[in-house]
PyMOL Python script that loads the backbone (N, CA, C, O; Angstrom):
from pymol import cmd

cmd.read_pdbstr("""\
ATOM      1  N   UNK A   1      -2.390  -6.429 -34.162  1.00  0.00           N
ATOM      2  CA  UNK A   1      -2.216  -5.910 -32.807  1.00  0.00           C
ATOM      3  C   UNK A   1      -2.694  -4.457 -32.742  1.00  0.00           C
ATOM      4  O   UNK A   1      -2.143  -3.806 -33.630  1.00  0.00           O
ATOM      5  N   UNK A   2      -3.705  -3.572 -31.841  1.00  0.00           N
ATOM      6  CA  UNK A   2      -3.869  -2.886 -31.566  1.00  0.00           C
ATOM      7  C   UNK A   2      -2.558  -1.949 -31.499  1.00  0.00           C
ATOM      8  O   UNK A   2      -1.603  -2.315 -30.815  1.00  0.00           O
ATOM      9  N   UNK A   3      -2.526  -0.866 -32.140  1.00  0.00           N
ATOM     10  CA  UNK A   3      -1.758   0.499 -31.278  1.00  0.00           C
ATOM     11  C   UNK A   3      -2.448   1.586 -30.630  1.00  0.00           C
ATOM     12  O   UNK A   3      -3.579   2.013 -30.863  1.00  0.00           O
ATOM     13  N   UNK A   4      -1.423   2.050 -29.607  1.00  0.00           N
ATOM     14  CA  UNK A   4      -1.425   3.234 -28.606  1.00  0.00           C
ATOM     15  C   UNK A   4      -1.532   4.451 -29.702  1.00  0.00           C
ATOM     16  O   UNK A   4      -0.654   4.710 -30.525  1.00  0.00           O
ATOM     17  N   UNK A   5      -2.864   5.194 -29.542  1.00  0.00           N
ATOM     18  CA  UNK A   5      -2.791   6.501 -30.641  1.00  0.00           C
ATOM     19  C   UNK A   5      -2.878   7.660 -29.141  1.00  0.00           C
ATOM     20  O   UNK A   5      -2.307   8.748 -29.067  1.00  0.00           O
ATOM     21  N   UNK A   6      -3.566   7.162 -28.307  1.00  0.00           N
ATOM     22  CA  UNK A   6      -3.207   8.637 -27.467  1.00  0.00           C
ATOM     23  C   UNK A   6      -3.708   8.164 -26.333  1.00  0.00           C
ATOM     24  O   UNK A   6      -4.576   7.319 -26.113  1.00  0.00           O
ATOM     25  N   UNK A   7      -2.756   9.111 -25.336  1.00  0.00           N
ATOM     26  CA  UNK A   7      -2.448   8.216 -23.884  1.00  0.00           C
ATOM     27  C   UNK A   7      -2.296   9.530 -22.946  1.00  0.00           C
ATOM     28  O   UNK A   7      -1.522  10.484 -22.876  1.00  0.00           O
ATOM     29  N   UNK A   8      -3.492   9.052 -22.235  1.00  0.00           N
ATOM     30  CA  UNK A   8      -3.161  10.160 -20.389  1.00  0.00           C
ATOM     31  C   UNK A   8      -2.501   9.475 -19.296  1.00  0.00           C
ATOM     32  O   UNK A   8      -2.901   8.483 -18.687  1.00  0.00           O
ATOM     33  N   UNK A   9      -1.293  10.228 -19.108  1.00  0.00           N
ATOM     34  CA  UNK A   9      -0.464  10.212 -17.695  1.00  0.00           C
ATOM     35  C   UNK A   9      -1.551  10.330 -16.474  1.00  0.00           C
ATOM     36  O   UNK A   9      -2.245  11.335 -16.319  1.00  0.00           O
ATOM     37  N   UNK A  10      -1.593   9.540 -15.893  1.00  0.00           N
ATOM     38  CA  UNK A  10      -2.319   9.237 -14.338  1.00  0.00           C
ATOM     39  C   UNK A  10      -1.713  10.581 -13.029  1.00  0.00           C
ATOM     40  O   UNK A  10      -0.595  11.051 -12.815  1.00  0.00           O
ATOM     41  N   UNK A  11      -2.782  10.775 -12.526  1.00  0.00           N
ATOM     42  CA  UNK A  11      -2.228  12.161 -11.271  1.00  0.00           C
ATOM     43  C   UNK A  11      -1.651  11.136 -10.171  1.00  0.00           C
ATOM     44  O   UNK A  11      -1.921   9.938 -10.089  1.00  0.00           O
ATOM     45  N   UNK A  12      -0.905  11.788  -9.454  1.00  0.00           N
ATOM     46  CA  UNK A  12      -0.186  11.259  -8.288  1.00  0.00           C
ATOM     47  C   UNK A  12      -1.199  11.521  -7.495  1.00  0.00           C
ATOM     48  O   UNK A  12      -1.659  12.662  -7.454  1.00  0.00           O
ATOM     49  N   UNK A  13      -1.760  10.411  -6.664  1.00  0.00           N
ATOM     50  CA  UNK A  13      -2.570  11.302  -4.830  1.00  0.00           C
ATOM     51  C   UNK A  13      -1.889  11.903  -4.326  1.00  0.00           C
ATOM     52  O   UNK A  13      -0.682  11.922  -4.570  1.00  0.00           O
ATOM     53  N   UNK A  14      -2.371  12.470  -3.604  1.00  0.00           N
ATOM     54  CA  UNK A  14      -1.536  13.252  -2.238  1.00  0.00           C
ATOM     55  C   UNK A  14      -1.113  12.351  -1.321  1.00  0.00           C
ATOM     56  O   UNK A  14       0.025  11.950  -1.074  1.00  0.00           O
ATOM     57  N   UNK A  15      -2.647  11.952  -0.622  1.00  0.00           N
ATOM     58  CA  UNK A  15      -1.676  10.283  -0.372  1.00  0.00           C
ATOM     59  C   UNK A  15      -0.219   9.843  -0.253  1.00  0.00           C
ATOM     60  O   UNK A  15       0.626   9.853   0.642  1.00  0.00           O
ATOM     61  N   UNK A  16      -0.285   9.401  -1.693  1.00  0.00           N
ATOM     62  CA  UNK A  16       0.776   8.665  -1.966  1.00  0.00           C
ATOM     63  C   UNK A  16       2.172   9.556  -2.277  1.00  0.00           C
ATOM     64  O   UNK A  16       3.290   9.052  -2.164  1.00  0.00           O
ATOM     65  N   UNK A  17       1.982  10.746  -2.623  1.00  0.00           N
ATOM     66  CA  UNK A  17       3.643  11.715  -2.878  1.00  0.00           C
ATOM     67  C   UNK A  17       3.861  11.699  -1.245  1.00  0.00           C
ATOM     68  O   UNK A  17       4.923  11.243  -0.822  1.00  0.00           O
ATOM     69  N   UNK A  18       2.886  12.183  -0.334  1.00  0.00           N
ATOM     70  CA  UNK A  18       3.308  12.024   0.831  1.00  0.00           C
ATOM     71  C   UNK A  18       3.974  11.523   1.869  1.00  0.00           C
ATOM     72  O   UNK A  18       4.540  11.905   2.893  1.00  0.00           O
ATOM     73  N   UNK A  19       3.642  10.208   1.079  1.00  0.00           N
ATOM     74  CA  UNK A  19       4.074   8.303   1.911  1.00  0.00           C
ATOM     75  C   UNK A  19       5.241   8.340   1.123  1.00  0.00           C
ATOM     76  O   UNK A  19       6.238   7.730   1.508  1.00  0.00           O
ATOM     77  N   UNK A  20       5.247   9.005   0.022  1.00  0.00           N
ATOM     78  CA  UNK A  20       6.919   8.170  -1.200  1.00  0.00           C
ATOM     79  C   UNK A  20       6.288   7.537  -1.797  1.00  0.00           C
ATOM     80  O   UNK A  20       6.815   7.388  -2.899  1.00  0.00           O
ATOM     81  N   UNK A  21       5.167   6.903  -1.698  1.00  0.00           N
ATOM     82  CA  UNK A  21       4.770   5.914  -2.656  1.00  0.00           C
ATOM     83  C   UNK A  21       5.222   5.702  -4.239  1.00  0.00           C
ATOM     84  O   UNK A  21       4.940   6.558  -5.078  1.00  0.00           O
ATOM     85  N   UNK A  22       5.998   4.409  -4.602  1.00  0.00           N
ATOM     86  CA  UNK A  22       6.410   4.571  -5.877  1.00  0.00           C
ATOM     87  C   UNK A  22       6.015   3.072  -6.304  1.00  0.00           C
ATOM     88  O   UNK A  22       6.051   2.126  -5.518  1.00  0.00           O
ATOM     89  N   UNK A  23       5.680   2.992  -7.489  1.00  0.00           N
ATOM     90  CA  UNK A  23       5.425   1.693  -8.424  1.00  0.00           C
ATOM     91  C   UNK A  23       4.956   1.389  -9.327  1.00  0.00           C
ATOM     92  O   UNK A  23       4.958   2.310 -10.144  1.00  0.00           O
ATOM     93  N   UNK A  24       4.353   0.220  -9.791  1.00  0.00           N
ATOM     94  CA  UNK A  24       3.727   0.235 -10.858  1.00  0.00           C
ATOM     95  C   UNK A  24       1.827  -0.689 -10.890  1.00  0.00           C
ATOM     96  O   UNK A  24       1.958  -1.893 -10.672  1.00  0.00           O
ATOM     97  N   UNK A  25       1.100  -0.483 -10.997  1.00  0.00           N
ATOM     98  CA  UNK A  25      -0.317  -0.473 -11.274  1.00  0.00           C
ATOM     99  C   UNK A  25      -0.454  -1.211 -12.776  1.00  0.00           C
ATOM    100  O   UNK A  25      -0.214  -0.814 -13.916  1.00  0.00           O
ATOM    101  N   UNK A  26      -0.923  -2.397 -12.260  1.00  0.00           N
ATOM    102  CA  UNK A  26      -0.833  -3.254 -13.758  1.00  0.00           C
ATOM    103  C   UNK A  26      -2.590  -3.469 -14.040  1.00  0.00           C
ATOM    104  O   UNK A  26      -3.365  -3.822 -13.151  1.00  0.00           O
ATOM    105  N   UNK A  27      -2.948  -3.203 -15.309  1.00  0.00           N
ATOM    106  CA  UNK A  27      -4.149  -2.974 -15.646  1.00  0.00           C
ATOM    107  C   UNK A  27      -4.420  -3.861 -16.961  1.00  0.00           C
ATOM    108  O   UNK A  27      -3.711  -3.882 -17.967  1.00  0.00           O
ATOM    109  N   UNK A  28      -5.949  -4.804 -16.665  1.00  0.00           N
ATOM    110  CA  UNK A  28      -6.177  -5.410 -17.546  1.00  0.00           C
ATOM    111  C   UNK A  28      -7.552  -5.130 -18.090  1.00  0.00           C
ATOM    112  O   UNK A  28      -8.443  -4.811 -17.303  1.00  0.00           O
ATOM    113  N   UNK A  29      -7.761  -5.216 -19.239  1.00  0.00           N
ATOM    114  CA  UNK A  29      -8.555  -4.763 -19.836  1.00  0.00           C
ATOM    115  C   UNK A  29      -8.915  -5.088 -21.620  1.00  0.00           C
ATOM    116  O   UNK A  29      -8.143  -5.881 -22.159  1.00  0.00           O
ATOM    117  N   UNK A  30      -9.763  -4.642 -22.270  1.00  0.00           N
ATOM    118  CA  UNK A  30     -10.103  -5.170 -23.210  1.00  0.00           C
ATOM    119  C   UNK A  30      -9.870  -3.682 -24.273  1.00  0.00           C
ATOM    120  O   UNK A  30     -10.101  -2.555 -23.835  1.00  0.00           O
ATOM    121  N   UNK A  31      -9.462  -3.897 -25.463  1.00  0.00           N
ATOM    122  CA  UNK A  31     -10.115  -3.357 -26.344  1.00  0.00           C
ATOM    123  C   UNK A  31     -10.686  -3.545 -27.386  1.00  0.00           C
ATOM    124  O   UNK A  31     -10.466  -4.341 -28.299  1.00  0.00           O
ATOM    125  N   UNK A  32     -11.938  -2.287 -27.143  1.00  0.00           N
ATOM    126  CA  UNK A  32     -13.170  -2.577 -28.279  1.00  0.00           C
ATOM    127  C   UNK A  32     -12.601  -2.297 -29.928  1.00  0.00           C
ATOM    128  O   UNK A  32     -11.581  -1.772 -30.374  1.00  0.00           O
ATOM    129  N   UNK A  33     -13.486  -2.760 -30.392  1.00  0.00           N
ATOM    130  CA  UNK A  33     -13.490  -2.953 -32.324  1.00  0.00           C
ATOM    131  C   UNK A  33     -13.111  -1.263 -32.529  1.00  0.00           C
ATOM    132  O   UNK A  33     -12.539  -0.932 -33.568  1.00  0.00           O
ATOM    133  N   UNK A  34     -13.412  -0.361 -31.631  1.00  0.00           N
ATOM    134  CA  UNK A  34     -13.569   1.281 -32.030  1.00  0.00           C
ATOM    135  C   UNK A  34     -12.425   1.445 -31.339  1.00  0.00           C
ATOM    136  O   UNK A  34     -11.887   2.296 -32.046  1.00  0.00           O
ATOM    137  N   UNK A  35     -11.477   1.182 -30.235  1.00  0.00           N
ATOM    138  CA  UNK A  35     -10.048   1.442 -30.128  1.00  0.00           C
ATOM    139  C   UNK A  35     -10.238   1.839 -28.712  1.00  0.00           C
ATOM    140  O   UNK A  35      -9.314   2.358 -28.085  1.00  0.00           O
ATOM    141  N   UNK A  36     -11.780   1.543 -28.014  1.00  0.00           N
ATOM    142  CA  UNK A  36     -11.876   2.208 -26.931  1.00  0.00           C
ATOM    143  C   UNK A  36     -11.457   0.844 -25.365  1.00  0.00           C
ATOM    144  O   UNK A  36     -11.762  -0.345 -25.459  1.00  0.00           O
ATOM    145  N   UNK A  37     -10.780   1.425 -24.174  1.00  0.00           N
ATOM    146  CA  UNK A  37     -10.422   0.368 -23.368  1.00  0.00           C
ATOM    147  C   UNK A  37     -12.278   0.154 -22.442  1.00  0.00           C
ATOM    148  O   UNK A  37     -13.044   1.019 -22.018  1.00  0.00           O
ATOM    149  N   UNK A  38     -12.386  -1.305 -22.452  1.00  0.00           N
ATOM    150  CA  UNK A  38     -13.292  -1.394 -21.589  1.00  0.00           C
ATOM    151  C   UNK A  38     -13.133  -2.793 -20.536  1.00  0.00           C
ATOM    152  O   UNK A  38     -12.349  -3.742 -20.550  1.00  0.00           O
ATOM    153  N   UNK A  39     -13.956  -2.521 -19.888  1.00  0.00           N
ATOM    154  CA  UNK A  39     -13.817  -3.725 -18.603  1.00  0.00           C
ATOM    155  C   UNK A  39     -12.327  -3.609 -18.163  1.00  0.00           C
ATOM    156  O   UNK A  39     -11.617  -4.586 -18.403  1.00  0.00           O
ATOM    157  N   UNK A  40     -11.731  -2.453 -17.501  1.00  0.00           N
ATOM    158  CA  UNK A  40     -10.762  -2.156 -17.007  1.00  0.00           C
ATOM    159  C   UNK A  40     -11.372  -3.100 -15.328  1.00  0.00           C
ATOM    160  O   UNK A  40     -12.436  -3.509 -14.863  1.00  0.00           O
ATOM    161  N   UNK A  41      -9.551  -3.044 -14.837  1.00  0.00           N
ATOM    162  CA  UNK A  41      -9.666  -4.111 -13.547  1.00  0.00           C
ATOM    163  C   UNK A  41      -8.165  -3.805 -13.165  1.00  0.00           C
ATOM    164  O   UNK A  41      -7.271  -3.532 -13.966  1.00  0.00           O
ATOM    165  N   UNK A  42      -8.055  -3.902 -11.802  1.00  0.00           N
ATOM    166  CA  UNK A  42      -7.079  -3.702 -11.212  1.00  0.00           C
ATOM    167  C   UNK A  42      -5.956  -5.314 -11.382  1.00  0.00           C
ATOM    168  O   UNK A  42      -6.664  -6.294 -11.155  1.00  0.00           O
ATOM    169  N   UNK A  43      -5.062  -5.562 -11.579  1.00  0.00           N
ATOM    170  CA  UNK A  43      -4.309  -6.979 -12.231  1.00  0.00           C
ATOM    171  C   UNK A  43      -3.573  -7.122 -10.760  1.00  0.00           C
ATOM    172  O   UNK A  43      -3.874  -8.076 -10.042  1.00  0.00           O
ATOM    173  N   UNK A  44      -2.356  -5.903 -10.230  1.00  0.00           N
ATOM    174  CA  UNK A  44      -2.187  -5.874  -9.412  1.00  0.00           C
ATOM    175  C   UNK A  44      -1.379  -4.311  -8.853  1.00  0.00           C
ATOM    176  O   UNK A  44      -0.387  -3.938  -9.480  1.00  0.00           O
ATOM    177  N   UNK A  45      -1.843  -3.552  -7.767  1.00  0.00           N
ATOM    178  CA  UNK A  45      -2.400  -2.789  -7.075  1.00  0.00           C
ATOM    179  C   UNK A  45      -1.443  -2.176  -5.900  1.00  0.00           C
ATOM    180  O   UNK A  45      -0.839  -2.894  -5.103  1.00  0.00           O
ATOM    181  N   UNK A  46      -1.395  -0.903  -5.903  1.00  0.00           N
ATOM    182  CA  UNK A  46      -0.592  -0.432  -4.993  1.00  0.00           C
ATOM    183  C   UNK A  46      -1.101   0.769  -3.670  1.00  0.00           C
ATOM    184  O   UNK A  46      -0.399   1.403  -2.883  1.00  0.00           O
ATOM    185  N   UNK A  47      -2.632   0.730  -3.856  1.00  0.00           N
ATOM    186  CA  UNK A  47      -3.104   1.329  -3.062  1.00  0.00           C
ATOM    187  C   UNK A  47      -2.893   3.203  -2.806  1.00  0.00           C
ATOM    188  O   UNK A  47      -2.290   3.832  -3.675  1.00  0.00           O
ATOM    189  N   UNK A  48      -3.381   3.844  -1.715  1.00  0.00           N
ATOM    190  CA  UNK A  48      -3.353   5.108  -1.580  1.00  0.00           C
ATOM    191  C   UNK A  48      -3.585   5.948  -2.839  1.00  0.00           C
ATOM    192  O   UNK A  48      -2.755   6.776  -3.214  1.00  0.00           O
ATOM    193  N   UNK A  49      -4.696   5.722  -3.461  1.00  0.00           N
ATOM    194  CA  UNK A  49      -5.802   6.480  -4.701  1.00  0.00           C
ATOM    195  C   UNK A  49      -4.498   5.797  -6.130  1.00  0.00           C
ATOM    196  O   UNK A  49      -4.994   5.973  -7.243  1.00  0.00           O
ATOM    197  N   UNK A  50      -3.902   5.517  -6.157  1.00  0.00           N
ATOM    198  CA  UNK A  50      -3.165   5.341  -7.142  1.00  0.00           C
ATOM    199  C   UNK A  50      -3.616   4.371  -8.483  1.00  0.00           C
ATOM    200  O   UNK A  50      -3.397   4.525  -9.685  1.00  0.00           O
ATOM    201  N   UNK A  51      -4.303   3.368  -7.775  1.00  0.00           N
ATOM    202  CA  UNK A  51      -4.973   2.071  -8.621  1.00  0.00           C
ATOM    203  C   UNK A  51      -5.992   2.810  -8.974  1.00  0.00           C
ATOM    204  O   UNK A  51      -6.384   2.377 -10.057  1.00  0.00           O
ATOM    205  N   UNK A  52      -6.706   3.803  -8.594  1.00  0.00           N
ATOM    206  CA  UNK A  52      -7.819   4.459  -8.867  1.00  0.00           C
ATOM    207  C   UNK A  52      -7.160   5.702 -10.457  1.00  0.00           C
ATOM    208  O   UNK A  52      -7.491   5.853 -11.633  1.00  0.00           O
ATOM    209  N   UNK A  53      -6.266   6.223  -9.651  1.00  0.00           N
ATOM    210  CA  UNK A  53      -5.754   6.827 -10.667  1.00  0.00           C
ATOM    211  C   UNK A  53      -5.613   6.565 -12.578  1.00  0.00           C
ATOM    212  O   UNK A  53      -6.043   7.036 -13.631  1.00  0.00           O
ATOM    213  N   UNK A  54      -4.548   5.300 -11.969  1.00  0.00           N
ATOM    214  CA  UNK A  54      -4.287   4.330 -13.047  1.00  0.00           C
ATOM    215  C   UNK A  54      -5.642   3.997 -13.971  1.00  0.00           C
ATOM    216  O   UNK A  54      -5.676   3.967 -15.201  1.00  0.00           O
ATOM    217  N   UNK A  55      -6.885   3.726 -12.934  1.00  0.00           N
ATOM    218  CA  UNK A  55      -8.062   3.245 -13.623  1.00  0.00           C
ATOM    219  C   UNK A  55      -8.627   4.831 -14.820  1.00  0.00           C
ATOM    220  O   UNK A  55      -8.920   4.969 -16.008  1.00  0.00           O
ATOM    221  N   UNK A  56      -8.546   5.491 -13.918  1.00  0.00           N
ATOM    222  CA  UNK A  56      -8.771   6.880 -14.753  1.00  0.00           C
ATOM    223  C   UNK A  56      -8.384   6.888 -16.025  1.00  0.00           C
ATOM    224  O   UNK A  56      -9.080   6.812 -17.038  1.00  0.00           O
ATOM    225  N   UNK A  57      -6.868   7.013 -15.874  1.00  0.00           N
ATOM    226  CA  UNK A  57      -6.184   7.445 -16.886  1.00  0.00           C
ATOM    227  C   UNK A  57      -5.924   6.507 -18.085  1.00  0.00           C
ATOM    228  O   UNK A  57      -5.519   6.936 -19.165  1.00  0.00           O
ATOM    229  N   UNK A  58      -6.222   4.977 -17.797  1.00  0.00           N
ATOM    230  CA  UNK A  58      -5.879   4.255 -18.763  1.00  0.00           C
ATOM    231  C   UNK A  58      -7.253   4.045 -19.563  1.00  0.00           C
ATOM    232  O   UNK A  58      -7.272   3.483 -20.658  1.00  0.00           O
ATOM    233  N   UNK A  59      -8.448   4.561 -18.905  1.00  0.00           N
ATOM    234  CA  UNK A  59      -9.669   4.468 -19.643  1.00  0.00           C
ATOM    235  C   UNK A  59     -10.030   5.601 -20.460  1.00  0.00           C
ATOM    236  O   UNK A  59     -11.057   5.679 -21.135  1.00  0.00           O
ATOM    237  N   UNK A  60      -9.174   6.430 -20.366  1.00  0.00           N
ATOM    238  CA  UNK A  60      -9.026   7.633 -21.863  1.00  0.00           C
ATOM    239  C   UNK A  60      -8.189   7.432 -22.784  1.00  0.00           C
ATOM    240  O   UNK A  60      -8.002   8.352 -23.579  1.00  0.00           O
ATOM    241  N   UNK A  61      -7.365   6.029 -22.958  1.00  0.00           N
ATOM    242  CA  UNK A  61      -6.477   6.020 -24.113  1.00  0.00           C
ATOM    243  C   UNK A  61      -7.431   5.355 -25.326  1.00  0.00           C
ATOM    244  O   UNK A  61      -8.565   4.921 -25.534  1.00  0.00           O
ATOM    245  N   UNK A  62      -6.427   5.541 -25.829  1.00  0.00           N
ATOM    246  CA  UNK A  62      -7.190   5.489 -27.565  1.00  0.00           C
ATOM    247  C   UNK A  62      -6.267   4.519 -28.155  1.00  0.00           C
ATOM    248  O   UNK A  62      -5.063   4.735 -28.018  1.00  0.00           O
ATOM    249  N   UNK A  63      -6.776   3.167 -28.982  1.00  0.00           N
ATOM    250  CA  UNK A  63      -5.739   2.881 -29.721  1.00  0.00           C
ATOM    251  C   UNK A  63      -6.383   2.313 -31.443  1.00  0.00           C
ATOM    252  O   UNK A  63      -7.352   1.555 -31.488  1.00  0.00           O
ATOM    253  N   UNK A  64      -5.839   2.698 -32.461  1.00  0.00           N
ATOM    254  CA  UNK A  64      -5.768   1.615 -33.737  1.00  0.00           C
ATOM    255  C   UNK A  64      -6.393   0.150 -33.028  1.00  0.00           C
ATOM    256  O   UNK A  64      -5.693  -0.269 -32.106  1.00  0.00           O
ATOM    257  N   UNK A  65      -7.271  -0.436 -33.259  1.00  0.00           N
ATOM    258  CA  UNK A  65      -7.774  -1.241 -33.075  1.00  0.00           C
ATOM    259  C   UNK A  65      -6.818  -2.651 -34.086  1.00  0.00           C
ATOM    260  O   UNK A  65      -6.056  -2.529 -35.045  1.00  0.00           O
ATOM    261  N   UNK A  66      -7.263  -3.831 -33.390  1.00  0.00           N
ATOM    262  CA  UNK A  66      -6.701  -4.871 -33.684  1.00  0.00           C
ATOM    263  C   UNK A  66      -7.843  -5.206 -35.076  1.00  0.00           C
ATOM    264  O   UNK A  66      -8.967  -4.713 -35.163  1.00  0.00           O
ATOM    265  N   UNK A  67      -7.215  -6.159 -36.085  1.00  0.00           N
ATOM    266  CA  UNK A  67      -8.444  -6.148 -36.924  1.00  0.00           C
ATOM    267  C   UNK A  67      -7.640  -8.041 -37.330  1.00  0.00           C
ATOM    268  O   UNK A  67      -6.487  -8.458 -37.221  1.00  0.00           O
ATOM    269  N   UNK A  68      -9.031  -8.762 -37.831  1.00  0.00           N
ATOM    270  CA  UNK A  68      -9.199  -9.854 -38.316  1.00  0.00           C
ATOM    271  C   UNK A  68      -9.578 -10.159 -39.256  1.00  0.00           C
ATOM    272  O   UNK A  68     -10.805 -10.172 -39.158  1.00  0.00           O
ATOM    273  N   UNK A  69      -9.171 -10.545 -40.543  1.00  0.00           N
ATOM    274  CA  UNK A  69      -9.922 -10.847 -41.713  1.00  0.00           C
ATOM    275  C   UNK A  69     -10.661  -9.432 -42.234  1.00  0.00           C
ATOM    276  O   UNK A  69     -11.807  -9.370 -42.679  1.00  0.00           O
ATOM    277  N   UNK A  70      -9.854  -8.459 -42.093  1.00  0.00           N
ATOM    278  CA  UNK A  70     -10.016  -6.890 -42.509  1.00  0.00           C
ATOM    279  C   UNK A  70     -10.777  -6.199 -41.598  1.00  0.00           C
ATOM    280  O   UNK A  70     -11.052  -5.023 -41.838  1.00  0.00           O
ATOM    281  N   UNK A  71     -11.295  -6.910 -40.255  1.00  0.00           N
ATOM    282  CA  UNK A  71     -12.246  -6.108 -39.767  1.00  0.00           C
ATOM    283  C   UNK A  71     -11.748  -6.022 -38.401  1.00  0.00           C
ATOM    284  O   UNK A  71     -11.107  -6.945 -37.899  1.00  0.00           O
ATOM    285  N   UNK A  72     -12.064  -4.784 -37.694  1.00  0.00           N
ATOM    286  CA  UNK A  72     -12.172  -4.762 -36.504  1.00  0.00           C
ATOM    287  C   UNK A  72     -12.506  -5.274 -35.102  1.00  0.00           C
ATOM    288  O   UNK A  72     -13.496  -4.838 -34.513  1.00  0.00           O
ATOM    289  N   UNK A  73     -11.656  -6.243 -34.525  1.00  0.00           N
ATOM    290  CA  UNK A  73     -11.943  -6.658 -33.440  1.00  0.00           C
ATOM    291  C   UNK A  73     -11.348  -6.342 -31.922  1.00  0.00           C
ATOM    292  O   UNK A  73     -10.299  -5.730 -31.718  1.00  0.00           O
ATOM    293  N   UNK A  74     -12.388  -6.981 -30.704  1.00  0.00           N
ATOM    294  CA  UNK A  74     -11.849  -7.098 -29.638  1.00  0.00           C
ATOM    295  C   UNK A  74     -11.148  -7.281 -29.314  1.00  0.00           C
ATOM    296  O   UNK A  74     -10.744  -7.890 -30.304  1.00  0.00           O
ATOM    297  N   UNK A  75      -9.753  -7.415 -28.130  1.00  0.00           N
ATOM    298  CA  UNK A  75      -8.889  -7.971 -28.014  1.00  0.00           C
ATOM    299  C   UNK A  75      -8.308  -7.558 -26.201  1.00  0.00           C
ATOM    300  O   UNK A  75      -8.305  -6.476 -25.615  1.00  0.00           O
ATOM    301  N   UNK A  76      -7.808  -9.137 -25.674  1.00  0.00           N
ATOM    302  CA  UNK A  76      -7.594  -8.586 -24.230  1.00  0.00           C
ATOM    303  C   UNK A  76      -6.344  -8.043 -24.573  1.00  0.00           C
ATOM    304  O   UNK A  76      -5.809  -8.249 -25.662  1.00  0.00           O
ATOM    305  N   UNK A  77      -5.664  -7.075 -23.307  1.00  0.00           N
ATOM    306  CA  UNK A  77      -4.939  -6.458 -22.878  1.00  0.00           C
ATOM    307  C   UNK A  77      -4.333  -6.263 -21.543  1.00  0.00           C
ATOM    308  O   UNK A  77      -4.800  -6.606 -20.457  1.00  0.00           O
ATOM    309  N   UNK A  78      -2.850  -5.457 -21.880  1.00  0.00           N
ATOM    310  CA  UNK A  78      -2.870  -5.084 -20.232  1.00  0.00           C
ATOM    311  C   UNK A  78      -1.841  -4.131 -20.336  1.00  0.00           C
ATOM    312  O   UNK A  78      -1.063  -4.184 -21.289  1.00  0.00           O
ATOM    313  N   UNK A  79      -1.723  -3.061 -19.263  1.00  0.00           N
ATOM    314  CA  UNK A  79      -0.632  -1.852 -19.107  1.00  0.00           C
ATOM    315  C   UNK A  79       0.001  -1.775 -18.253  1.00  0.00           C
ATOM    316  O   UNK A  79      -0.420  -2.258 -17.202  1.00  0.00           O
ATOM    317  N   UNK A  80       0.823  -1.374 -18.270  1.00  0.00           N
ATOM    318  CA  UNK A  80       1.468  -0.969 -16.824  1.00  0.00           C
ATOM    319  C   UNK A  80       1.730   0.381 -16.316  1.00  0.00           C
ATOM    320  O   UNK A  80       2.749   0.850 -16.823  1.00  0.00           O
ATOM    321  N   UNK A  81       1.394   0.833 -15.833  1.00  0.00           N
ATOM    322  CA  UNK A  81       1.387   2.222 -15.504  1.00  0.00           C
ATOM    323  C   UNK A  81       2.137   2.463 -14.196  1.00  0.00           C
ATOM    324  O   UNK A  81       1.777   2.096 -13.077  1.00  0.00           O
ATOM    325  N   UNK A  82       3.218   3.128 -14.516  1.00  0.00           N
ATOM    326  CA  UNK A  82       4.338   3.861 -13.682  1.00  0.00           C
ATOM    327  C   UNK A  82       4.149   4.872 -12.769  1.00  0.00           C
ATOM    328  O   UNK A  82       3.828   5.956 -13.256  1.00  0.00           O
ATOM    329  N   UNK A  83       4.268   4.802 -11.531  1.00  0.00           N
ATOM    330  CA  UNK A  83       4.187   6.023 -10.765  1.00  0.00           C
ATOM    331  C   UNK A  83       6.079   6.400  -9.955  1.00  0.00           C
ATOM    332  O   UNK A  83       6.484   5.443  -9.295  1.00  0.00           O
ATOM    333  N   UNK A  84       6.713   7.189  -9.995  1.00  0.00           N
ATOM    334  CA  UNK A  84       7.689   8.018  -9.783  1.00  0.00           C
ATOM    335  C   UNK A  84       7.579   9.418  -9.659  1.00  0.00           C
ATOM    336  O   UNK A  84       7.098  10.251 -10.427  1.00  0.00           O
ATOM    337  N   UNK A  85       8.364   9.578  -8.029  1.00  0.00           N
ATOM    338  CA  UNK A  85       8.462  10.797  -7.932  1.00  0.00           C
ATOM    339  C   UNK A  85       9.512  11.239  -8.112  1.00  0.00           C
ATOM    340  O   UNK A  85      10.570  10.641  -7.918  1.00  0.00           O
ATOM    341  N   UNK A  86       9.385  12.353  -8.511  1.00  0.00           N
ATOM    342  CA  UNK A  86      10.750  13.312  -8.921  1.00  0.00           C
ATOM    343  C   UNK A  86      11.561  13.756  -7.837  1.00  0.00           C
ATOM    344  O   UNK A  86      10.985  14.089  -6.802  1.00  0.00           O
ATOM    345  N   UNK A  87      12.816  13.816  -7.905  1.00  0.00           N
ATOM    346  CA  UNK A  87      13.502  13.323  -6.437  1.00  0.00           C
ATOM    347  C   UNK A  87      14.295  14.928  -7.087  1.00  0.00           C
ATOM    348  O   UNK A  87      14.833  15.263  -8.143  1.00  0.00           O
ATOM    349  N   UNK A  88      13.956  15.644  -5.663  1.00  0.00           N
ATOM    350  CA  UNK A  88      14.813  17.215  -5.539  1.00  0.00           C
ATOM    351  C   UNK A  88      15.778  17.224  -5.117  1.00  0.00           C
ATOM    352  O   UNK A  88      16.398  18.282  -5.014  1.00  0.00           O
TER     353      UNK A  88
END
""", "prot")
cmd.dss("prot")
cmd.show_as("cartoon", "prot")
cmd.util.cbc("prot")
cmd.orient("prot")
């Protein structure tokens, strides 16, 4: 199984802090033999720049790659990425 070696937090839109917007952005995607996410896709979507966000931020993570018979392979995936606002 692939691991998470390093991971960017997604920006809030303006948009969406505006509206309250709160949820979660589920993201599917692949990772490559080198640990990198590709063919990212929206799974399911909460609109006001946020799914966009999510797309951002989950395509800079990094992980330990999955390996087979000692070697490095592909493997599908998926995240979930949290949006919450901090309540004053």
């Amino acid at each position: 199984m692939p691991v998470l070696t390093w991971k960017v937090e997604p920006e809030y839109s303006e948009e969406a802090r505006v509206s309250g917007l709160e949820g979660t952005v589920v993201i599917g995607f692949i990772i490559d033999p080198q640990g990198r996410p590709r063919d990212l896709r929206v799974i399911q979507g909460l609109g006001m720049g946020l799914d966009e966000s999510a797309l951002r931020a989950v395509s800079q993570w990094r992980f330990r790659p999955a390996y087979k018979d000692g070697k490095p392979v592909a493997v599908p995936a998926t995240a979930e990425v949290n949006f919450r606002l901090l309540k004053r």
